[in-house]
VMD Tcl script that builds the backbone (N, CA, C; Angstrom):
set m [mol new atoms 228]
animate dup $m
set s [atomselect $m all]
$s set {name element resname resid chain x y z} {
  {N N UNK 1 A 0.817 -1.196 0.000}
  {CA C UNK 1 A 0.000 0.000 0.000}
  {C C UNK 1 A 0.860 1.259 0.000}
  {N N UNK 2 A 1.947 1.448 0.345}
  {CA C UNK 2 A 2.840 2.540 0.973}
  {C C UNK 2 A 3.554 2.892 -0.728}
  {N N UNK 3 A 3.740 1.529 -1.184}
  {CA C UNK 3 A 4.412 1.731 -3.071}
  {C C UNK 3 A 3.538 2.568 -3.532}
  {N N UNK 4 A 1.816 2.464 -3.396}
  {CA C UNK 4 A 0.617 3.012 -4.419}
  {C C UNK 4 A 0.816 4.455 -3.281}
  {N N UNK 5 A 1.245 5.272 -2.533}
  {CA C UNK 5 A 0.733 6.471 -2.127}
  {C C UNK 5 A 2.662 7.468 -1.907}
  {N N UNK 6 A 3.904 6.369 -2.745}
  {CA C UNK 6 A 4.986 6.503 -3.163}
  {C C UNK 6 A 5.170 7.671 -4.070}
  {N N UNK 7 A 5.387 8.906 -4.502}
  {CA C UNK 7 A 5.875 9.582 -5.477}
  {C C UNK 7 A 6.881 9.154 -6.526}
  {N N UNK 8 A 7.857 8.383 -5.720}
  {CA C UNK 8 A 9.027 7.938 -6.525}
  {C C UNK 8 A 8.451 6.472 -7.359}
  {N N UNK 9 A 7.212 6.218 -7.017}
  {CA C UNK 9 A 6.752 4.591 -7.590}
  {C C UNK 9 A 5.999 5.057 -8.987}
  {N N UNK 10 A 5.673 6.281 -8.751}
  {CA C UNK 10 A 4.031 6.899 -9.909}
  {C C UNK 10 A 5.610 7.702 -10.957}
  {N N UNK 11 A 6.305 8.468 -10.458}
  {CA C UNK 11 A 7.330 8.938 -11.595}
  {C C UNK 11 A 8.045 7.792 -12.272}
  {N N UNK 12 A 8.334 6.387 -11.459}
  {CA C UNK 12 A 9.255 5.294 -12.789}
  {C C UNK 12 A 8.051 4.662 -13.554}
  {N N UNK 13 A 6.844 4.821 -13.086}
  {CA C UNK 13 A 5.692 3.933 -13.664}
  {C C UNK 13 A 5.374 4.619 -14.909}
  {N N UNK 14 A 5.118 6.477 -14.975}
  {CA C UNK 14 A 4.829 7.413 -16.141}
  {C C UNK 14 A 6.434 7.223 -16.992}
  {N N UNK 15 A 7.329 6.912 -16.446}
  {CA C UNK 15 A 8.264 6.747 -16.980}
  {C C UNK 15 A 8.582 5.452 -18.049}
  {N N UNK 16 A 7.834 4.567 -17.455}
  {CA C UNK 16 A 7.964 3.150 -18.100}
  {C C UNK 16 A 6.878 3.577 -18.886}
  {N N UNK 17 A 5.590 3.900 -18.932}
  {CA C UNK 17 A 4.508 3.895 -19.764}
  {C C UNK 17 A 4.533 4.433 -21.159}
  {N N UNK 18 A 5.695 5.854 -20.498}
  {CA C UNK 18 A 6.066 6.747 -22.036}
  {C C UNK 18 A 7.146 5.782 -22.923}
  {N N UNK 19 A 7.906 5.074 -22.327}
  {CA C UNK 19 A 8.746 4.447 -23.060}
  {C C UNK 19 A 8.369 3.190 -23.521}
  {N N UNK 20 A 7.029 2.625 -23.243}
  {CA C UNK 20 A 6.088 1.528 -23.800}
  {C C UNK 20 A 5.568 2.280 -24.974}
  {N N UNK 21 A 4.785 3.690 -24.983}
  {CA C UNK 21 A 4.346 4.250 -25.769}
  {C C UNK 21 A 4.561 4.518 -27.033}
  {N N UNK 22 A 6.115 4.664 -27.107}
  {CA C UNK 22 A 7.380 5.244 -28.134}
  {C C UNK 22 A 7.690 4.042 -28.646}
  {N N UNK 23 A 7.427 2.702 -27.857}
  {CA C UNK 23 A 8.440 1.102 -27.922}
  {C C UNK 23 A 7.683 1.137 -29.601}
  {N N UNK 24 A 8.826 1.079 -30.807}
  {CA C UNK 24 A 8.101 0.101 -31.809}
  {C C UNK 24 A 8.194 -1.022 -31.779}
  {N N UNK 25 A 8.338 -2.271 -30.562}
  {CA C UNK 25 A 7.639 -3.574 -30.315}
  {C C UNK 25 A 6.191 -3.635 -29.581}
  {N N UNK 26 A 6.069 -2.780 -29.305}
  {CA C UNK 26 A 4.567 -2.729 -28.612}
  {C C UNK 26 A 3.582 -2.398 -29.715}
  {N N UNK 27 A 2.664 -3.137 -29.901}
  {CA C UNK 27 A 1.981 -2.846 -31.069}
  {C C UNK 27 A 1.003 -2.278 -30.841}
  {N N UNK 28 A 0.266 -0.737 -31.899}
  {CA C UNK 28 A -0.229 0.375 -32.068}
  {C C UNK 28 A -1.959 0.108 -30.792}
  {N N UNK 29 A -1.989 -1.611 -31.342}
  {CA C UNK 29 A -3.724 -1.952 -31.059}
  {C C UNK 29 A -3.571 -2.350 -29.697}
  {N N UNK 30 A -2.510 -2.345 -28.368}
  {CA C UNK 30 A -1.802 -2.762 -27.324}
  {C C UNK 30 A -1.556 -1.741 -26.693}
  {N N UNK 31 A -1.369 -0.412 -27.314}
  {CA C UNK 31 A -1.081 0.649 -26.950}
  {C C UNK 31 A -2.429 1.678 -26.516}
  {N N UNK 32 A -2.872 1.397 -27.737}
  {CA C UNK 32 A -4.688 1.990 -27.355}
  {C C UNK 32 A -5.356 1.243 -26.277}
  {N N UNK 33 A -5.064 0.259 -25.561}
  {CA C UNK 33 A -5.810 -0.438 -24.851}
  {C C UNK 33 A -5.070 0.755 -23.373}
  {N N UNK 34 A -4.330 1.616 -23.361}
  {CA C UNK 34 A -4.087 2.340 -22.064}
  {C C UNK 34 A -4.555 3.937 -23.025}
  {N N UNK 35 A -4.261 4.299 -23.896}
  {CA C UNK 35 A -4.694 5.552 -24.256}
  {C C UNK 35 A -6.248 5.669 -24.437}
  {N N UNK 36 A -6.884 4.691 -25.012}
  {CA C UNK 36 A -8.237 4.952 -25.279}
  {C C UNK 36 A -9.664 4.834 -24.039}
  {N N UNK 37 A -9.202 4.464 -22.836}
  {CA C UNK 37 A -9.837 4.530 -21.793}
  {C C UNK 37 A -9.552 5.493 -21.126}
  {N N UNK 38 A -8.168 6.094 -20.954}
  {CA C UNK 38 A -7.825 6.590 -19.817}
  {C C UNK 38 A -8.214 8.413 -20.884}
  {N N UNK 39 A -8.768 8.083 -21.644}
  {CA C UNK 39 A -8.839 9.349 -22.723}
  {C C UNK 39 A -10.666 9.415 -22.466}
  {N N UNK 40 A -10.927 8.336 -22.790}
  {CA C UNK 40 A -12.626 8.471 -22.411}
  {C C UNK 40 A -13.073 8.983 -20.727}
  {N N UNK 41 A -12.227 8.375 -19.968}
  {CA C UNK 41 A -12.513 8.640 -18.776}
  {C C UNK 41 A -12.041 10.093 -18.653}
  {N N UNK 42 A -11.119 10.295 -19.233}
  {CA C UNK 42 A -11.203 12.001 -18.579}
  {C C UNK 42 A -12.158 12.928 -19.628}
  {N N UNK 43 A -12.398 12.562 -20.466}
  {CA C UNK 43 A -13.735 13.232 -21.601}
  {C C UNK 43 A -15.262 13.272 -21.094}
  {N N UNK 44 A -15.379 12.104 -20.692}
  {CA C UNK 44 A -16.851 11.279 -20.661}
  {C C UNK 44 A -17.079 11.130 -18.874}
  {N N UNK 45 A -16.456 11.750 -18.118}
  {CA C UNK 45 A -16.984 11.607 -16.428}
  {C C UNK 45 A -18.376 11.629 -16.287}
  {N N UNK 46 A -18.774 12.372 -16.585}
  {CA C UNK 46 A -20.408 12.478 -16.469}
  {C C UNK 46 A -21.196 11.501 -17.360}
  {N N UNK 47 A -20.657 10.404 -18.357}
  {CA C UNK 47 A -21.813 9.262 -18.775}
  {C C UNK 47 A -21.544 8.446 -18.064}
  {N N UNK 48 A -20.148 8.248 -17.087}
  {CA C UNK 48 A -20.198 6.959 -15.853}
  {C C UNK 48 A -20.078 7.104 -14.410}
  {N N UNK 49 A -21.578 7.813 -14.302}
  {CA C UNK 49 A -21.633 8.400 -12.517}
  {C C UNK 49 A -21.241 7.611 -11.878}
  {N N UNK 50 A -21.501 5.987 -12.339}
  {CA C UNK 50 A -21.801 5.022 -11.463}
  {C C UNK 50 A -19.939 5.108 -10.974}
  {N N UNK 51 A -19.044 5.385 -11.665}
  {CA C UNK 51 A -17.421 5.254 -10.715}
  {C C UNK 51 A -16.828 6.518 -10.625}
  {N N UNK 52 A -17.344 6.654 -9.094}
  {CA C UNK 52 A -16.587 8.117 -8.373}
  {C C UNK 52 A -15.476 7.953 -8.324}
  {N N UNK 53 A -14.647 7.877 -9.172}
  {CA C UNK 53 A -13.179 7.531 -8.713}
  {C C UNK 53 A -12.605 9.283 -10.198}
  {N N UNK 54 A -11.893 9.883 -9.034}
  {CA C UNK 54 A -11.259 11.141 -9.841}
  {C C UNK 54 A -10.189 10.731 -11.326}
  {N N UNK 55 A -10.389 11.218 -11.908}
  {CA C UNK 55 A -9.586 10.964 -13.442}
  {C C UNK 55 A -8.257 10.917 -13.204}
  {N N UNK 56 A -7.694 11.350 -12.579}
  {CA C UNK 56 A -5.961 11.177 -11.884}
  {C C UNK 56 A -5.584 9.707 -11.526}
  {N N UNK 57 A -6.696 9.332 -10.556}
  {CA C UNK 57 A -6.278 8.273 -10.037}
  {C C UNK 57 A -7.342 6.826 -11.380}
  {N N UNK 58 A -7.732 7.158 -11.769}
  {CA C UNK 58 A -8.142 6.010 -13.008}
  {C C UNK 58 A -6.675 5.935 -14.071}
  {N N UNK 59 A -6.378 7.240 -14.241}
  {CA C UNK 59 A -5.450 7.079 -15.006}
  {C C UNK 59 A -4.131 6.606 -14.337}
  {N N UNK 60 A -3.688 6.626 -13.005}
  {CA C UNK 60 A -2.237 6.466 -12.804}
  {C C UNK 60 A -2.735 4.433 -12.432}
  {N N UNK 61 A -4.168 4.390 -12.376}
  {CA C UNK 61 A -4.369 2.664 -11.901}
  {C C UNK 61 A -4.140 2.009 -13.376}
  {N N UNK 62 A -4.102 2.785 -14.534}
  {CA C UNK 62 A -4.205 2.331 -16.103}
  {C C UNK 62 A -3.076 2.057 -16.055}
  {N N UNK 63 A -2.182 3.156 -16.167}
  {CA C UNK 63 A -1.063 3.342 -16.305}
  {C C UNK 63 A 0.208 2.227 -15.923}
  {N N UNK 64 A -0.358 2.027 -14.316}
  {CA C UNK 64 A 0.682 0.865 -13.945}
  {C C UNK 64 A 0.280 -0.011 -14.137}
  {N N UNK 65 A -1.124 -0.823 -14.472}
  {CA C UNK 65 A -1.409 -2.229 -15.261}
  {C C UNK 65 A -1.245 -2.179 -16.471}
  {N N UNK 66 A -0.982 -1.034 -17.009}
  {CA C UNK 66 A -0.275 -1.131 -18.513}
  {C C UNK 66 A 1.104 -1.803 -18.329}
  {N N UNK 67 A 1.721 -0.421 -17.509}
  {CA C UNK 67 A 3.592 -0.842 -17.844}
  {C C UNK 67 A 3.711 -2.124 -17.028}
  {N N UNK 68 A 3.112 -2.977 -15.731}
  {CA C UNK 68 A 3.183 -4.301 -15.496}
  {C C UNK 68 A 2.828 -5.200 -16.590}
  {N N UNK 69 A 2.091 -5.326 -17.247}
  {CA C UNK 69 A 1.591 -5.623 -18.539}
  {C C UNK 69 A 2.583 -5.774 -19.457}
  {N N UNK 70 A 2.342 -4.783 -20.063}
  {CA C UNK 70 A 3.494 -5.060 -21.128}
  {C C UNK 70 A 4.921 -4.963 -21.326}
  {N N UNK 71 A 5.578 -4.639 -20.053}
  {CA C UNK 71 A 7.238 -4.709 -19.911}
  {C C UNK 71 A 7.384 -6.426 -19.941}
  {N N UNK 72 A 6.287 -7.078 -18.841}
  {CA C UNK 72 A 6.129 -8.425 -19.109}
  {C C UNK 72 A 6.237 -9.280 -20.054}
  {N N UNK 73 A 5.354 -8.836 -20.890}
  {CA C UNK 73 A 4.943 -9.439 -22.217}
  {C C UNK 73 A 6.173 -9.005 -23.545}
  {N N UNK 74 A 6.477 -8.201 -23.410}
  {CA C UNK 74 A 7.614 -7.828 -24.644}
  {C C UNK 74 A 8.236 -7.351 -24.177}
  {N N UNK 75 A 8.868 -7.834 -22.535}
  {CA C UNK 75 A 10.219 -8.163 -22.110}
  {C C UNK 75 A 11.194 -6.884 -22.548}
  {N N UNK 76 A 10.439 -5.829 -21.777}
  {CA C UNK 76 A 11.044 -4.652 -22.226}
  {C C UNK 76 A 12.403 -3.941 -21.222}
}
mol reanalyze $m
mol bondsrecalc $m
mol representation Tube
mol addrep $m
């Protein structure tokens, strides 16, 4: 719990995410699976009342099941 409320854990995580982003082994349709939600959710708050959860923190929970994700997977 103390890693998720870490500063130094959320800067290597945006750090790994941008460099997943840029990766040309990560493929374009792999990549949208963290840009295209975390893009609706900060657009579209008001069509999903039903999750009070602030756009900061949806996006930094994307973010690090992205870069766990795919550093994994294409062993980055």
């Amino acid at each position: 719990m103390s890693k998720l409320l870490s500063l130094k854990h959320w800067v290597h995580v945006f750090k790994r995410v941008g460099r997943l982003l840029v990766s040309s082994r990560v493929p374009m349709k792999e990549k949208l699976l963290f840009v295209v939600p975390a893009a609706l959710y900060w657009v579209l708050p008001d069509v999903i009342p039903f999750l009070p959860i602030d756009d900061i923190a949806v996006t930094m929970l994307l973010a690090n099941w992205f870069a766990t994700r795919f550093e994994k997977k294409y062993r980055l």
